[in-house]
C-alpha positions as CSV (number, residue, x, y, z in Angstrom):
1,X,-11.5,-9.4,-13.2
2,X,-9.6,-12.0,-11.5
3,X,-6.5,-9.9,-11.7
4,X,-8.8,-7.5,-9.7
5,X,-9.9,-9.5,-7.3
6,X,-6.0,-11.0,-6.9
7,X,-4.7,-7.2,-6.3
8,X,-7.6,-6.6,-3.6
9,X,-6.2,-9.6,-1.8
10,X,-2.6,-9.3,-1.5
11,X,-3.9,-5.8,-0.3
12,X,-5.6,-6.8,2.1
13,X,-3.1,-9.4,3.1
14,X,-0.2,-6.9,3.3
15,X,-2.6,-4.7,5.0
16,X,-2.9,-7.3,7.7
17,X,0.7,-8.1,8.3
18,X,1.5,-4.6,8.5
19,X,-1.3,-4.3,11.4
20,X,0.6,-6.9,13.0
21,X,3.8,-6.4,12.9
22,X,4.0,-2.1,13.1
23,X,3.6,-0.7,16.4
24,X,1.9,2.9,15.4
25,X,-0.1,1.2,12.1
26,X,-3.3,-0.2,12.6
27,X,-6.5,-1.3,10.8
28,X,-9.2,-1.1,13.2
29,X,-12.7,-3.2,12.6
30,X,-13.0,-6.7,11.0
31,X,-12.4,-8.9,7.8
32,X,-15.1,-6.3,5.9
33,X,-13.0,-3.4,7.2
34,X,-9.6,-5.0,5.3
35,X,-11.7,-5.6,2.0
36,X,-12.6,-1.8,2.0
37,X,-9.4,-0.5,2.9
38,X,-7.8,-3.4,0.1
39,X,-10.0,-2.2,-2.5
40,X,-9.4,1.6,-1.9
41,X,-5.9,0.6,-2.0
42,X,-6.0,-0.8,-4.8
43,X,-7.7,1.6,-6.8
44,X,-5.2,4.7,-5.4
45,X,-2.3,1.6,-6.7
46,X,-4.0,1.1,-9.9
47,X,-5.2,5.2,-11.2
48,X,-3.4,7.6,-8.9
49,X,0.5,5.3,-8.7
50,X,0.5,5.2,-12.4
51,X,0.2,9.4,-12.9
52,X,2.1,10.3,-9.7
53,X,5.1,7.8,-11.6
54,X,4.7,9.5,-14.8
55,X,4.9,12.4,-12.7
56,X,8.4,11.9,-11.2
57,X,9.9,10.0,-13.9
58,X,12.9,12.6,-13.3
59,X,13.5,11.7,-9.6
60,X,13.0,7.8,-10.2
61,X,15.6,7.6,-12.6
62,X,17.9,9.7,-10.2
63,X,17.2,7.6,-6.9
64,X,17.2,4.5,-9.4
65,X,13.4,3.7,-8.9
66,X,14.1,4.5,-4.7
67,X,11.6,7.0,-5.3
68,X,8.8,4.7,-5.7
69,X,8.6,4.0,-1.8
70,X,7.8,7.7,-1.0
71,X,4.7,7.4,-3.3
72,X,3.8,4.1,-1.6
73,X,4.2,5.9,1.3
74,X,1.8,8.9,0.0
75,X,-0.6,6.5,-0.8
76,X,-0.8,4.6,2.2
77,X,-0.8,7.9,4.0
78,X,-3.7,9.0,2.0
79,X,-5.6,5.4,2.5
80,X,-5.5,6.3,6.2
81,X,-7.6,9.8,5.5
82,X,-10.0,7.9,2.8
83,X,-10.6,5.0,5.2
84,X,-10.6,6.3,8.5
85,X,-10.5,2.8,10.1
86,X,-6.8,3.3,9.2
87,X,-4.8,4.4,11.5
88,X,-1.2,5.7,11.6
89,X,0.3,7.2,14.4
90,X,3.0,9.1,12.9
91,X,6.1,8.9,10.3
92,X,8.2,6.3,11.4
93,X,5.0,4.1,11.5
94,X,4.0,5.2,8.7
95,X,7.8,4.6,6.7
96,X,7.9,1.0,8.4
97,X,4.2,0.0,7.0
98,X,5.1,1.5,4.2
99,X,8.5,-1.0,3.5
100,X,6.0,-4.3,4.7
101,X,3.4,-3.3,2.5
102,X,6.1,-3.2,-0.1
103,X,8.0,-6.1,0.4
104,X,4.7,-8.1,0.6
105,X,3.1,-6.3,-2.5
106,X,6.3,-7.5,-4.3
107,X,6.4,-10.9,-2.7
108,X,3.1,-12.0,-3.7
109,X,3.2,-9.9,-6.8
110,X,6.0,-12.4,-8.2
111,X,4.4,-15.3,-7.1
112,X,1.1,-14.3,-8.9
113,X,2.8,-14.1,-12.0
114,X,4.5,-17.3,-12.0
């Protein structure tokens, strides 16, 4: 449970940094509007990443695990039609959200392990 409740916030925190700091990606609405969108989020991250990895094993192993921003990138696209409070305006918004959401995902992932 806490590990749940851990993922939901570093969603919702990368969420928020990506809101600030993409033109073209926004989260529109308050704090209860980031703890929906983090817990849809995480659920696509912890049920649909998993298959969709399984999935393109081939093509990760290829592009050396590269491959694994384009389904970040589905996902997040997908959050944006499950939550319609998430907005993004097009592709390069949507690739630069996607790197931030990474890069913070993996930030704070490390540091919750430690």
């Amino acid at each position: 449970m806490r590990r749940l409740i851990l993922a939901v916030l570093i969603n919702a925190l990368a969420l928020w940094v990506a809101h600030r700091y993409v033109p073209g990606f926004s989260v529109s609405g308050d704090v209860w509007t980031y703890a929906i969108a983090a817990v849809v989020f995480a659920f696509l991250n912890g049920f649909i990443k998993p298959v969709l990895k399984i999935i393109t094993f081939p093509l990760m192993l290829v592009t050396l695990g590269l491959f694994s921003l384009v389904i970040n990138a589905l996902l997040l696209w997908a959050l944006s039609y499950i939550v319609p409070s998430v907005i993004i305006a097009g592709l390069i918004p949507l690739v630069w959200a996607t790197l931030v959401v990474t890069v913070v995902n993996v930030l704070l992932g490390v540091a919750k392990k430690s």
